[in-house]
C-alpha positions in Angstrom: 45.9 -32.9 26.5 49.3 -32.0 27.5 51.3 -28.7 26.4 54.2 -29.4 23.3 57.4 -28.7 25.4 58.3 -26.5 22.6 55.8 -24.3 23.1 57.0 -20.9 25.0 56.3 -20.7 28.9 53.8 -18.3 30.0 55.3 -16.2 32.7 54.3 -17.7 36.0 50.9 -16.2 38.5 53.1 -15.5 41.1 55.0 -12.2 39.3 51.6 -10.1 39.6 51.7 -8.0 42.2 50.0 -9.5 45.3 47.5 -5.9 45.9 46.5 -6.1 42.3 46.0 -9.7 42.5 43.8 -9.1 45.4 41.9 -6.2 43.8 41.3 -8.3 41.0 40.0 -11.3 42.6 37.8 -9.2 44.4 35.9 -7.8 41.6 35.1 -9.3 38.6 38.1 -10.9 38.2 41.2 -10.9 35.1 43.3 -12.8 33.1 45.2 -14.6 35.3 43.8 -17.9 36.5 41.9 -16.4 39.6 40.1 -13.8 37.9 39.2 -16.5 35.1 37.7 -18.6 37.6 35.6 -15.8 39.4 34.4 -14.8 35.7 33.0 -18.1 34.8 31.6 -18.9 38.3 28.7 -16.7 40.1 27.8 -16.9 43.6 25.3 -15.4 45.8 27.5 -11.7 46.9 27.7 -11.2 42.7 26.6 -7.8 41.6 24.8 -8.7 39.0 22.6 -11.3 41.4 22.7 -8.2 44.3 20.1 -6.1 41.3 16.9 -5.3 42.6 14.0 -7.1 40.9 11.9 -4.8 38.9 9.1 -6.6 39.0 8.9 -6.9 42.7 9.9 -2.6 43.3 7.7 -1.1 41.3 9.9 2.4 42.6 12.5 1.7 40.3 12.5 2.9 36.5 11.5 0.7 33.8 15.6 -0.3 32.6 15.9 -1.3 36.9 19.1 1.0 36.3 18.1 4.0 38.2 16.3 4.1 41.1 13.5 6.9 40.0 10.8 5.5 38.6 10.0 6.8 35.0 7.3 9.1 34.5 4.3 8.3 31.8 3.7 10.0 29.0 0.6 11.9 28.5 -1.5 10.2 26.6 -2.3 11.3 22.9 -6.4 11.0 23.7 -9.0 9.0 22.3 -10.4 5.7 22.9 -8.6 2.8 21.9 -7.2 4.8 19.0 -9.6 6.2 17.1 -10.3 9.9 18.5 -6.8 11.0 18.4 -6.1 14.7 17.8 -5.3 15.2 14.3 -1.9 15.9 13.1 -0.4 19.8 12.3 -1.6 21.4 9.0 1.2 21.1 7.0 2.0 24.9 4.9 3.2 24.3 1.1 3.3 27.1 -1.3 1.9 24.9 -4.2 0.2 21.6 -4.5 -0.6 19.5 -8.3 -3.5 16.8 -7.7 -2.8 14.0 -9.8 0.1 12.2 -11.6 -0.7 12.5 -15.5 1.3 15.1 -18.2 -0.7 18.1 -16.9 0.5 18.0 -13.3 4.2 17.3 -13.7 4.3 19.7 -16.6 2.9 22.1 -14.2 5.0 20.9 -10.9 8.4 21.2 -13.1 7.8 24.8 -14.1 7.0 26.0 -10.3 10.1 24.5 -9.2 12.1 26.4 -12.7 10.4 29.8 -12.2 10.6 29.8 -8.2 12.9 27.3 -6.8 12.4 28.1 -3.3 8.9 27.6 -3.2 7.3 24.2 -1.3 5.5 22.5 -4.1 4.1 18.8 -3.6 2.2 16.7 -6.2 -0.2 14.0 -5.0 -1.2 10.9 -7.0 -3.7 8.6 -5.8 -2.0 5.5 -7.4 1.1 3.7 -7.4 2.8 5.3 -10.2 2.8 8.1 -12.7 1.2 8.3 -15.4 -1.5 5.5 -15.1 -4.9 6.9 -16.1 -5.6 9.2 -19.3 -1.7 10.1 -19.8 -0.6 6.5 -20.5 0.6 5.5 -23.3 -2.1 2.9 -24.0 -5.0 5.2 -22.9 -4.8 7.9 -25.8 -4.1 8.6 -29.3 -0.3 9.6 -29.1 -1.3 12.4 -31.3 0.9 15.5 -31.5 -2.1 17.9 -32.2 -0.9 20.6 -34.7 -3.5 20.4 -36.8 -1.9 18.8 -39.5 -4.0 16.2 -40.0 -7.5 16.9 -37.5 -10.6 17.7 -39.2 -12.0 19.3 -36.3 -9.6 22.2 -36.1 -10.4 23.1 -39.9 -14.1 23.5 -40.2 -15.8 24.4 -43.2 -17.0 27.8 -43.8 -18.8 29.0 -47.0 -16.3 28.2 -50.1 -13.2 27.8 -47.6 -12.7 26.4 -44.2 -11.7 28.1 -41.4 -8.3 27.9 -40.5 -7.6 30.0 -37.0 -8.1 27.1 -34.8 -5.5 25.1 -36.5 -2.8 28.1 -36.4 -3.5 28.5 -32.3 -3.1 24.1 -31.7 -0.1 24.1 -34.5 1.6 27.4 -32.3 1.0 25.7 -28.7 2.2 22.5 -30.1 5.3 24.3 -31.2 5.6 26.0 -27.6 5.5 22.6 -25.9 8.5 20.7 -28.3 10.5 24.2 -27.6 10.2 23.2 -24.0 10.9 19.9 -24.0 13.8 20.4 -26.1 14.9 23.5 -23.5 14.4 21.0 -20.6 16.7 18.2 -23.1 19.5 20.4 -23.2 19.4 21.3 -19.3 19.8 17.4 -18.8 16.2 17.0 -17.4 14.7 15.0 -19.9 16.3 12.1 -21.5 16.9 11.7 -25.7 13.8 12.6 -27.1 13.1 9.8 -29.2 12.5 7.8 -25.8 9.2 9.8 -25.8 8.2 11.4 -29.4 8.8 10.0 -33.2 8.5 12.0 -35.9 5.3 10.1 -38.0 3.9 11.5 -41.1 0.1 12.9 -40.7 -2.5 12.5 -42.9 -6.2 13.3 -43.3 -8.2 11.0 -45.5 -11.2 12.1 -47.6 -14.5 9.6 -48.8 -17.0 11.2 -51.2 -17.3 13.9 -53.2 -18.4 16.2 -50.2 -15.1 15.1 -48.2 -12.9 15.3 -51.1 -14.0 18.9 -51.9 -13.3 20.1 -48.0 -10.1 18.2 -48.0 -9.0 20.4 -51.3 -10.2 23.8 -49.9 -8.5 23.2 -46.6 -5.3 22.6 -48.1 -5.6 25.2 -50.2 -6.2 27.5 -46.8 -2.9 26.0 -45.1 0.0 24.7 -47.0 0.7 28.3 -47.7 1.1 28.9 -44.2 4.7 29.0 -42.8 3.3 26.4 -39.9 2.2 24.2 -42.7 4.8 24.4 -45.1 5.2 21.2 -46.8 2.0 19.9 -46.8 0.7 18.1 -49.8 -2.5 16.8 -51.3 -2.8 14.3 -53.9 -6.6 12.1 -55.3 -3.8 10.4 -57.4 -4.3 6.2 -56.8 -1.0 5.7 -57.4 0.7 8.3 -55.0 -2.0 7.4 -52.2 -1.1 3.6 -52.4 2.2 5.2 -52.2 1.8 7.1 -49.3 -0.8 4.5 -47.4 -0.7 1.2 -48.8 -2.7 -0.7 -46.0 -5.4 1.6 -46.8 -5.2 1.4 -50.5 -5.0 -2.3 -50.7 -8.2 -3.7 -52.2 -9.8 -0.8 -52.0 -12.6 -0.3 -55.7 -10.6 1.6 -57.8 -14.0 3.4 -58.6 -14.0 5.3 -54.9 -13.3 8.9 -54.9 -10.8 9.4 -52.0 -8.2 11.8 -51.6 -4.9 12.4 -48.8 -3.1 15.4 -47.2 -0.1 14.2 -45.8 2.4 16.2 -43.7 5.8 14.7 -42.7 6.5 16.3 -39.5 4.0 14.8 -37.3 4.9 13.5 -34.7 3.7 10.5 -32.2 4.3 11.0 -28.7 4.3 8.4 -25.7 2.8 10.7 -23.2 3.2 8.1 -20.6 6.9 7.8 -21.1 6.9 12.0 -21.1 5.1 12.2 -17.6 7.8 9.8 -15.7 10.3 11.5 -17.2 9.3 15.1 -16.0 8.2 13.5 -12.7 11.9 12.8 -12.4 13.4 16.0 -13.5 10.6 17.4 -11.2 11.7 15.7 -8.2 15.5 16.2 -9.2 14.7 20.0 -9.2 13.5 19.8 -5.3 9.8 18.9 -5.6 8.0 16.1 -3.7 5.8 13.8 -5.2 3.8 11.5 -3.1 1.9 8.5 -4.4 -1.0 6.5 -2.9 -2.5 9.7 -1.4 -5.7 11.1 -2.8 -6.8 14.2 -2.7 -10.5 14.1 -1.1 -11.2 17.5 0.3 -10.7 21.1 -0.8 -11.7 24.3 0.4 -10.9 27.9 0.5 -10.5 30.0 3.5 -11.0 33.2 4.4 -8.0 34.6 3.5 -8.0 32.5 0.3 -5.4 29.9 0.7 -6.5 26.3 -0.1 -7.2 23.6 2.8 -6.7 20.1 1.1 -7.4 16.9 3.2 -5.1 14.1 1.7 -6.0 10.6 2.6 -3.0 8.2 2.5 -4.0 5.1 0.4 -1.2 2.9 1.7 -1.2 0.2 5.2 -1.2 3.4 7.3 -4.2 4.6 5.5 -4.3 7.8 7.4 -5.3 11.7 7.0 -3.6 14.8 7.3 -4.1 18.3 6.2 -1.6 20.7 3.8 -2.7 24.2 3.6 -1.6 26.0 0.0 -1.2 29.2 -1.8 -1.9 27.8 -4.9 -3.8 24.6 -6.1 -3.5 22.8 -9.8 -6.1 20.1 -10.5 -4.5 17.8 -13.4 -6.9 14.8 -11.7 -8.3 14.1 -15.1 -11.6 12.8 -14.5 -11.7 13.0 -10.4 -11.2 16.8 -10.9 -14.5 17.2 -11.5 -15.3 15.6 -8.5 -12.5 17.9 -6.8 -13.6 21.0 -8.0 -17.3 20.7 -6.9 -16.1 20.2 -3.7 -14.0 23.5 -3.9 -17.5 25.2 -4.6 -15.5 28.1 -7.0 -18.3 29.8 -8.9 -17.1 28.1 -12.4 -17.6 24.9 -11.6 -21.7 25.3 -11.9 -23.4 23.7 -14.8 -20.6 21.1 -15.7 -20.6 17.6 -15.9 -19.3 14.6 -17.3 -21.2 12.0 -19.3 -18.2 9.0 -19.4 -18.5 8.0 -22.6 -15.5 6.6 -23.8 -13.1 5.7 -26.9 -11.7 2.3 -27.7 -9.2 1.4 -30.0 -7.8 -2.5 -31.6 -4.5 -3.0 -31.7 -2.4 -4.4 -34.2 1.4 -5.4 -33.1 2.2 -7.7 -36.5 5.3 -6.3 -37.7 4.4 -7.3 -41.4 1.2 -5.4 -41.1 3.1 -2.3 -39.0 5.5 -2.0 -41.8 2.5 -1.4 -44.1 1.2 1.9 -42.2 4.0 4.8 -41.5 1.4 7.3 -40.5 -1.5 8.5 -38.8 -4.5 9.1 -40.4 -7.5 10.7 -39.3 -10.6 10.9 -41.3 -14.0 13.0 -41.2 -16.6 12.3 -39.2 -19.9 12.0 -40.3 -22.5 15.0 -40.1 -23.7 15.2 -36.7 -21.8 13.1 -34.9 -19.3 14.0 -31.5 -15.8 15.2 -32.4 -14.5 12.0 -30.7 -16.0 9.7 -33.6 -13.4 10.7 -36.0 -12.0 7.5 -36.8 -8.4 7.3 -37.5 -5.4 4.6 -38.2 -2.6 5.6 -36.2 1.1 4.1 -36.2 2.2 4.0 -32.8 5.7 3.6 -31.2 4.4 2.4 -26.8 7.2 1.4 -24.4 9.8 1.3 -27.9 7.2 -1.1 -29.2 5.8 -0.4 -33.0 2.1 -1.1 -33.6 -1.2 0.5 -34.9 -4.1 1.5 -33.6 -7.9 1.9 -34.9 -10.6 3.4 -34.3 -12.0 4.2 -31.7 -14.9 2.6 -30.8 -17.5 4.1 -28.2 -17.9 2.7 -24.8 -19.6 3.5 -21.8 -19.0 3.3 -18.1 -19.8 5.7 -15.0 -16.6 5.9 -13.9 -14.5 8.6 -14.6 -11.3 7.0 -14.4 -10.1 3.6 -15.3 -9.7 3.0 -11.9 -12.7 4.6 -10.4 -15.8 4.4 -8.5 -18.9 3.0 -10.6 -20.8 5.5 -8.3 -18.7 8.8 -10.1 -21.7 9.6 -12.7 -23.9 9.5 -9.5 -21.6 11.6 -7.2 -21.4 14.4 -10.1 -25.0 15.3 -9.8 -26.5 18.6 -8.9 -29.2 20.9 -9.6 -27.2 23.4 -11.1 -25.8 20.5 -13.7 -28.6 18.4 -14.7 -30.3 21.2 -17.1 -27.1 21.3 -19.1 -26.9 17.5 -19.3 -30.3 17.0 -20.2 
């Protein structure tokens, strides 16, 4: 194609100097049209074709830029891998096993009463909060003994009532704390994670109905109970829990305490959201790492060896002042390991609690509370059966029951082998 004749002249080759011309042409070349040409045309005397082979001088280093030849590296040992030497101990001051309410209730307090400290929490799965401290895996009771049988046992013509003052003042403590840890910012609006839900406990029989009346007689007095009222009235108890009124024989002899600052709390929900404030205050949480070993040395600091539960699926070692076990059911496991003198004669028989769920808004709506009711003579503490509204995830629903089951794991996600792995001599008297 031929240049417009209106397009401006480019000044001519012959105005460069003729010595920088030649340097030019000489080298790798320029702009002007000589230096083009050498740049897009490569002949033997080219520096780039003058470069030693690499391959064929096995002198030079491994880039061919230099002409040393680059040292090896020692090697890190083993055969093919799999006798390496085994990375540093690691020194922390404290260390929480496991990821559930206990743990990062724990971890978040280190880090508030000594912020410079090293403190590192260790959950073997993929997330907070996924085995007795979710929401779906427990009662999402706020024990204060306003409604829990157990607490209040009978005693002669009364029940006794000091059991119920300690759960009702520790209760207290921990909704001071959260609402402390609100205010800083660290926790989000409470109502994310705890509801306030009336609490009752239900009577059947004469026997039950009496108890019921002496232990509100022994608490509503109380400043921690104030409020609390009691009524065998049909009329106020359809009032106060239709769903269990409806269709019930009017002939029954039932009776209700109800108290209306219960609460429900989605423990779940609470444990992520003090694993973040944790972590925001400077502490280091790490999941897919299980804790599998634990010993103390000589001068009484804690040896943990961690085993990494992700592709790498390697182990390290973190030395610690201090060690919390919030495992939930693998601390058993953990703390037999640890061989601490208190450990002896414990063990845990899985026996679990079920519950149906009902997420029908029209039957919801019918059930504000929870309920718990007696259970019979004899039976474990965990049969008390109860009727619980439930607020999971923002979701309204009820639960019942619960319901026993078995399995010999001690987590939801554990080995069928952990009933096994529990036994000792120093354990199997007790059990038996």
């Amino acid at each position: 194609n031929q240049r417009s004749s209106t397009s401006p002249k480019l000044p001519p080759l012959t105005r460069d100097p003729p010595h920088l011309f030649q340097t030019m042409a000489s080298t790798e070349g320029g702009s002007h049209q000589a230096g083009m040409d050498r740049r897009l045309s490569s002949a033997g005397d080219d520096v780039l074709n003058q470069r030693p082979s690499m391959k064929l001088n096995k002198s030079l280093s491994t880039t061919g830029m230099t002409g040393t030849k680059t040292k090896k590296k020692a090697s890190g040992g083993g055969c093919c891998g799999f006798c390496k030497p085994k990375p540093p101990i690691e020194e922390v001051d404290a260390v929480c096993i496991g990821g559930g309410i206990m743990s990062a209730t724990v971890g978040l307090m280190l880090k508030q009463l000594e912020p410079n400290w090293k403190v590192v929490m260790y959950e073997r799965l993929g997330a907070l909060a996924e085995e007795s401290s979710n929401g779906w895996n427990n009662a999402g009771t706020g024990h204060s003994a306003l409604c829990e049988p157990n607490y209040t046992p009978a005693s002669g013509d009364t029940v006794e009532t000091s059991k119920a003052i300690t759960v009702n003042e520790n209760w207290q403590l921990s909704r001071q704390y959260w609402a402390y840890l609100a205010t800083k910012g660290l926790l989000p609006e409470p109502s994310s994670f705890i509801n306030n839900t009336p609490h009752c406990t239900f009577a059947y029989g004469e026997d039950q109905v009496d108890w019921l009346r002496k232990r509100y007689a022994a608490l509503h007095k109380h400043p921690l109970f104030e409020g609390m009222e009691y009524s065998e009235d049909k009329a106020q108890l359809q009032k106060w829990a239709p769903l269990m009124m409806e269709g019930r024989d009017p002939s029954d002899k039932v009776a209700l305490s109800r108290c209306d600052v219960g609460t429900d709390c989605d423990f779940g929900a609470l444990t992520r959201d003090l694993g973040k404030a944790f972590m925001n205050s400077g502490g280091n949480l790490l999941l897919f790492h299980t804790v599998t070993g634990l010993k103390r040395e000589a001068d009484q600091r804690w040896l943990l060896t961690i085993k990494k539960n992700d592709l790498g699926a390697k182990s390290c070692q973190v030395r610690s002042r201090f060690v919390f076990v919030g495992a939930g059911g693998w601390a058993l496991l953990l703390l037999q390991k640890s061989k601490i003198p208190e450990i002896k004669g414990f063990m845990g028989f899985p026996i679990s609690g079920e519950f149906l769920v009902c997420q029908n808004p029209e039957v919801v709506d019918k059930h504000p509370n929870k309920v718990y009711g007696k259970a019979a003579i004899g039976a474990p503490p965990m049969s008390v059966p109860h009727l619980d509204k439930r607020i999971i995830g923002g979701k309204h629903m009820l639960l019942f029951g619960p319901f026993a089951g078995f399995s010999p794991r001690y987590l939801k996600t554990g080995s069928l082998l952990d009933l096994f792995k529990s036994i000792r001599l120093h354990n199997l008297i007790p059990a038996a």
